[in-house]
C-alpha positions as CSV (number, residue, x, y, z in Angstrom):
1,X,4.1,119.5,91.7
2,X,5.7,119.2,88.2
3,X,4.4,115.9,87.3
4,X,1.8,115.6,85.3
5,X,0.2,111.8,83.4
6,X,-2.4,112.8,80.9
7,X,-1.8,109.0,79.7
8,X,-4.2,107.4,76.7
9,X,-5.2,104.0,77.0
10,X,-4.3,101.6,74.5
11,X,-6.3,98.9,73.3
12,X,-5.5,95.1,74.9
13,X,-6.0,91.9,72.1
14,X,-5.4,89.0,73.9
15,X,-5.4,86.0,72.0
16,X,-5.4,82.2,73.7
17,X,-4.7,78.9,71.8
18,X,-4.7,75.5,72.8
19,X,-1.1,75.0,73.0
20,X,0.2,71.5,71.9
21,X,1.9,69.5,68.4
22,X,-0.4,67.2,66.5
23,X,1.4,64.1,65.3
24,X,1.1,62.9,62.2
25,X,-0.1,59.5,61.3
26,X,-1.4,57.1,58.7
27,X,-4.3,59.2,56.5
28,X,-5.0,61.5,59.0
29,X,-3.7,64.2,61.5
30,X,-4.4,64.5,65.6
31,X,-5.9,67.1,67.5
32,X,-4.5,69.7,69.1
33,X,-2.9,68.5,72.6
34,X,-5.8,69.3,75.5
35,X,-4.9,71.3,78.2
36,X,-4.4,69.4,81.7
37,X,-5.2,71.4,85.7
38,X,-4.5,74.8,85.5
39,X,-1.1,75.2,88.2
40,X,0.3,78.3,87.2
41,X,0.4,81.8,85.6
42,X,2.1,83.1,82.7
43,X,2.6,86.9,81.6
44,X,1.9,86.3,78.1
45,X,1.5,90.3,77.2
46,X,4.6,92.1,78.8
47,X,4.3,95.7,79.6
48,X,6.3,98.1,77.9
49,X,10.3,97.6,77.5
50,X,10.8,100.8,77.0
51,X,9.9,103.9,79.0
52,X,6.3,104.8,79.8
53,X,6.1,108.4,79.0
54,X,3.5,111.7,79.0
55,X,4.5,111.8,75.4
56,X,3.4,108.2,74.7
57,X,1.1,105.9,76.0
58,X,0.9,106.2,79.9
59,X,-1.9,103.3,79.8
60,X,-0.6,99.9,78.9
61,X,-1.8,96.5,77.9
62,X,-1.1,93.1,80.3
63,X,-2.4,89.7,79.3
64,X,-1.9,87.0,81.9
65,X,-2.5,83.3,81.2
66,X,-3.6,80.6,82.9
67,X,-1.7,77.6,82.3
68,X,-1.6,73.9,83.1
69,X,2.2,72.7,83.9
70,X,3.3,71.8,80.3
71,X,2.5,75.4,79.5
72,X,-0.9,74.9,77.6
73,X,-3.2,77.8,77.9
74,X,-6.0,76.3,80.1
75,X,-8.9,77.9,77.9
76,X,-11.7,77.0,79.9
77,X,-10.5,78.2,83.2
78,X,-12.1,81.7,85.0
79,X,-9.6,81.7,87.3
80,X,-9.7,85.8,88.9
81,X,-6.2,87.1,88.5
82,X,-5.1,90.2,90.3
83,X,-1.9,92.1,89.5
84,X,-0.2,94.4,91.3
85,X,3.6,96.1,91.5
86,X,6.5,93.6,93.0
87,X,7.0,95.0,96.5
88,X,10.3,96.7,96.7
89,X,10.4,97.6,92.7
90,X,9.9,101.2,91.4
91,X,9.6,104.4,93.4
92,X,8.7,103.9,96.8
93,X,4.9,104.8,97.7
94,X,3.7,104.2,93.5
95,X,0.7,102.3,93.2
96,X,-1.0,100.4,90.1
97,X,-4.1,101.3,88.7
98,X,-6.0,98.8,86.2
99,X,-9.5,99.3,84.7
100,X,-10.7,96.3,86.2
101,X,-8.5,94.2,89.3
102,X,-8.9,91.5,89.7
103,X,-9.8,90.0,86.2
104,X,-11.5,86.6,85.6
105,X,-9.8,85.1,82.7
106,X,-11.7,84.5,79.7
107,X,-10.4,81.8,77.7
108,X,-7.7,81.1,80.3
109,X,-6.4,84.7,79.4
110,X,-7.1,87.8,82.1
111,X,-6.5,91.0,80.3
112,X,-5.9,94.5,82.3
113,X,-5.3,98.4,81.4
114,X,-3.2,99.9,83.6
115,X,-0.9,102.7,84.8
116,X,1.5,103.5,87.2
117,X,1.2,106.3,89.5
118,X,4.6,108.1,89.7
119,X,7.8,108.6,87.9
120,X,10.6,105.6,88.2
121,X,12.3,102.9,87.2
122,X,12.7,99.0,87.4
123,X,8.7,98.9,88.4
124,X,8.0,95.2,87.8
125,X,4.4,93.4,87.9
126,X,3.3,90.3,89.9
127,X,-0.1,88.1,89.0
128,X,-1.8,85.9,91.5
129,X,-4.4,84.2,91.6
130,X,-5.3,81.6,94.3
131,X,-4.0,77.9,93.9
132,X,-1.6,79.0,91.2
133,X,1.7,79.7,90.8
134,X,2.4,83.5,90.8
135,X,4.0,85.2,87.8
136,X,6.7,88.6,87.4
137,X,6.4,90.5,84.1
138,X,9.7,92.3,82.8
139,X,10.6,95.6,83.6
140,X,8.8,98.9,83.3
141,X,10.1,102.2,83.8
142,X,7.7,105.5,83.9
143,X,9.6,108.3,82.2
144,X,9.8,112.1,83.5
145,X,7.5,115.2,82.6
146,X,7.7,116.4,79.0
147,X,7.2,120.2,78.9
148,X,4.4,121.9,76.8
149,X,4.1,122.2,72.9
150,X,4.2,126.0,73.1
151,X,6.2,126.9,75.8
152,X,7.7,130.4,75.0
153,X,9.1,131.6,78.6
154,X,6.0,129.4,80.0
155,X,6.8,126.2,80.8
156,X,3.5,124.1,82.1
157,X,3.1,120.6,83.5
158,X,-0.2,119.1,83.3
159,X,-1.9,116.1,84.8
160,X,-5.3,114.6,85.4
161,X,-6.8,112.9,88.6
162,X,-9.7,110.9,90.0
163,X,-12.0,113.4,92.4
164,X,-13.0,111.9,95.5
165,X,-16.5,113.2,94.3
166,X,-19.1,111.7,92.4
167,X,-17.4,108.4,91.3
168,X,-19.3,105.4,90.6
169,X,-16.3,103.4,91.7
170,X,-14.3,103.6,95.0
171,X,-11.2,106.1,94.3
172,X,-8.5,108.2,96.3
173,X,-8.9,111.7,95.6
174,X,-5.3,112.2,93.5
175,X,-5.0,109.2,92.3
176,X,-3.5,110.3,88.9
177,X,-4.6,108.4,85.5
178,X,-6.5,109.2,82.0
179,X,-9.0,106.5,82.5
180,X,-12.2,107.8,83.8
181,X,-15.9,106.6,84.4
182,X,-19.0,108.1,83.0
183,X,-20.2,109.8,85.5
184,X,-17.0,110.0,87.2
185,X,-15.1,113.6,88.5
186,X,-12.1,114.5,86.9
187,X,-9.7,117.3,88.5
188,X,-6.8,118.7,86.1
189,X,-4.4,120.0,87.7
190,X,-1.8,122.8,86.3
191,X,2.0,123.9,87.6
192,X,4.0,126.7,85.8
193,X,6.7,128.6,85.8
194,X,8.3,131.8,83.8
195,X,11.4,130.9,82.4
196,X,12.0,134.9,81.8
197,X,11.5,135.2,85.7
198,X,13.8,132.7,86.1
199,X,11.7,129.9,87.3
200,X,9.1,132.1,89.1
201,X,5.9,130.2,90.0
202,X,2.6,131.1,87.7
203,X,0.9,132.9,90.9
204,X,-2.4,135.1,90.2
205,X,-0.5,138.3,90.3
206,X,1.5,137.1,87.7
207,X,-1.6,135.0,85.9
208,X,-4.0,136.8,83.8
209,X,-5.9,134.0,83.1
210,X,-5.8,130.2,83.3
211,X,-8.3,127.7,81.6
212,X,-8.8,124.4,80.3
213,X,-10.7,123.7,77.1
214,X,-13.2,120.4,76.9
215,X,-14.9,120.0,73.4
216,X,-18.3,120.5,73.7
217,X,-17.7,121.4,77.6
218,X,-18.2,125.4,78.8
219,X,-14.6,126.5,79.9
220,X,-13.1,125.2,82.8
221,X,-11.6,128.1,84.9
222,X,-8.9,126.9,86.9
223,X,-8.2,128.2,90.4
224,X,-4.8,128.1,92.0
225,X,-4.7,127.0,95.8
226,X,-2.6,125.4,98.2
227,X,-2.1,121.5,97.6
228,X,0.3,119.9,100.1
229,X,3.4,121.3,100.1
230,X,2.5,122.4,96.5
231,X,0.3,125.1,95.1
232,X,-1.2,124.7,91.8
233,X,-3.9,125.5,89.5
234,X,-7.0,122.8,89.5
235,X,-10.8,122.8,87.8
236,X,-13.2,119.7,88.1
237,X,-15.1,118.1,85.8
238,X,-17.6,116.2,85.2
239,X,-17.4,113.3,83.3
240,X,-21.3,112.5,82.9
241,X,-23.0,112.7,79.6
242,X,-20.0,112.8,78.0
243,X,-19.3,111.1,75.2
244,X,-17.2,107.5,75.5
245,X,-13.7,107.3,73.8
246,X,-11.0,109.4,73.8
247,X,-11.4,113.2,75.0
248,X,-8.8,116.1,73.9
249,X,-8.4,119.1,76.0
250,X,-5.9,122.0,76.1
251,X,-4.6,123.7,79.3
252,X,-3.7,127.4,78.1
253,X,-2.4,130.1,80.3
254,X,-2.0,134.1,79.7
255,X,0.5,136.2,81.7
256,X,-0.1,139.7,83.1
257,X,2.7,141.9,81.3
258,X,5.6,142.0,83.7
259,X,7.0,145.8,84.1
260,X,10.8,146.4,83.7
261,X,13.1,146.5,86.4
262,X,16.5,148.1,86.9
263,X,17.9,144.5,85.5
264,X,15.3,143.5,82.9
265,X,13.5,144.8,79.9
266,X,9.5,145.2,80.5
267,X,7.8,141.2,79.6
268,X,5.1,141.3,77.4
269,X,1.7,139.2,78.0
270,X,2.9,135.4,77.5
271,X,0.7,132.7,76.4
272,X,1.5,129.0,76.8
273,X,-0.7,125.9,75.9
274,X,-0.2,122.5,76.9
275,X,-2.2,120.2,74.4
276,X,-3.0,118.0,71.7
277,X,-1.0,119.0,69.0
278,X,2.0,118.8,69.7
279,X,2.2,116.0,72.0
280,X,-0.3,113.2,71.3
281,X,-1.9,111.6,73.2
282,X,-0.1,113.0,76.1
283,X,-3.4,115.2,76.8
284,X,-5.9,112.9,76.1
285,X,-8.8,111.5,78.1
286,X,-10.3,108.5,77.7
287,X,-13.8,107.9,78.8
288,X,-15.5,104.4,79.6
289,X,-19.2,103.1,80.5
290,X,-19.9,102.9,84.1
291,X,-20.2,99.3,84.2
């Protein structure tokens, strides 16, 4: 598996104004210029120059603007503005995930959360919105896997998905993000390896245990199982009655002691955690009302 987006969302301030110069004359001062028929749209809020990592923020901000042809921000327009990756940019197969998609502009601005499903570069986003011209943000790349804060000969990757079960709103069953619905099933999902074994995967002969810590949640167990072509360790959860804002959780895992060989020393029991500390807000949550 080894990827893993436990992504925070950031906050989005999108701020409109009439756009237009006010000409000074005898005693007094005109108005600002009034905004003409809304023609196109304008990516007023880029999305990140730099690289979208598990380290930072995974979740990012996009303002789009409606506009009239001089530029002016047409502030009474409600025009619903749907954004989605540039065909042909990124990894092949990615898909974007917003909070809400389409948005209807308020005060001629539409403003989304959103994040990108898998690891690349070059991703690029495109706003449309029928009638008007279409716009192309800058580049965004989405950075590789950061390894946990205490590793020691365990190295985890951790990431969190939308369950097929129990949502309130249509969602694929690994559909990876850290925006989730009250009410809504969240599956983390866990990949290690033992860098003393050189790279051998955390199986349950070698795991003693394997958990994931909610606050104010009982403890998740996580079961490993076949996934694909992968096999991995996965618990659900349930997001209802949980609190709203951001949720911190730790993925910890405990080794069996490994006995010697005829080319290695007997392993001790290993510990590793992948959480909060030392990589915020790589493992946070962040919870939202249903509607």
């Amino acid at each position: 598996m080894r990827k893993h987006v436990n992504r925070a969302a950031t906050g989005i301030l999108a701020v409109a104004a009439l756009a237009g110069a006010g000409t000074i004359g005898t005693g007094a001062v005109a108005g600002a210029a009034t905004a003409g028929p809304a023609t196109q749209l304008v990516v007023t809020t880029q999305p990140p120059g730099s690289a979208v990592t598990t380290a930072q923020s995974g979740t990012f901000a996009v303002a789009v603007s409606v506009e009239d042809a001089g530029g002016n921000v047409a502030a009474t327009s409600t025009a619903a503005v749907k954004l989605a990756l540039t065909a042909g940019t990124g990894t092949a197969g990615a898909t974007l995930s917003c909070f809400t998609d389409p948005v209807s502009a308020s005060a001629g601005v539409a403003s989304f959360m959103c994040s990108i499903s898998a690891y690349g570069t070059g991703y690029t986003l495109t706003a449309t919105s029928p009638g008007l011209a279409s716009a192309t943000s800058k580049p965004v790349s989405v950075a590789a896997p950061v390894q946990g804060d205490h590793p020691r000969h365990l190295a985890l990757y951790v990431d969190t998905v939308e369950g097929s079960g129990g949502n309130p709103k249509p969602a694929g069953a690994c559909a990876m993000t850290n925006l989730f619905i009250q009410g809504q099933q969240v599956v983390f999902r866990a990949y290690g390896d033992d860098l003393s074994l050189d790279g051998v995967p955390l199986t349950p002969q070698i795991v003693k245990s394997a958990y994931v810590v909610v606050p104010g949640a009982p403890r998740l167990q996580l079961t490993y199982g076949a996934h694909g072509a992968s096999a991995f360790w996965s618990a659900p959860w349930m997001t209802t009655g949980y609190a709203l804002g951001v949720v911190n959780f730790r993925v910890v895992f405990v080794t069996q002691p490994i006995p010697a060989t005829k080319h290695r020393k007997r392993i001790p029991s290993q510990s590793a955690e992948f959480s909060q500390q030392g990589l915020a807000p790589s493992s946070m949550l962040t919870i939202v009302p249903a509607s």
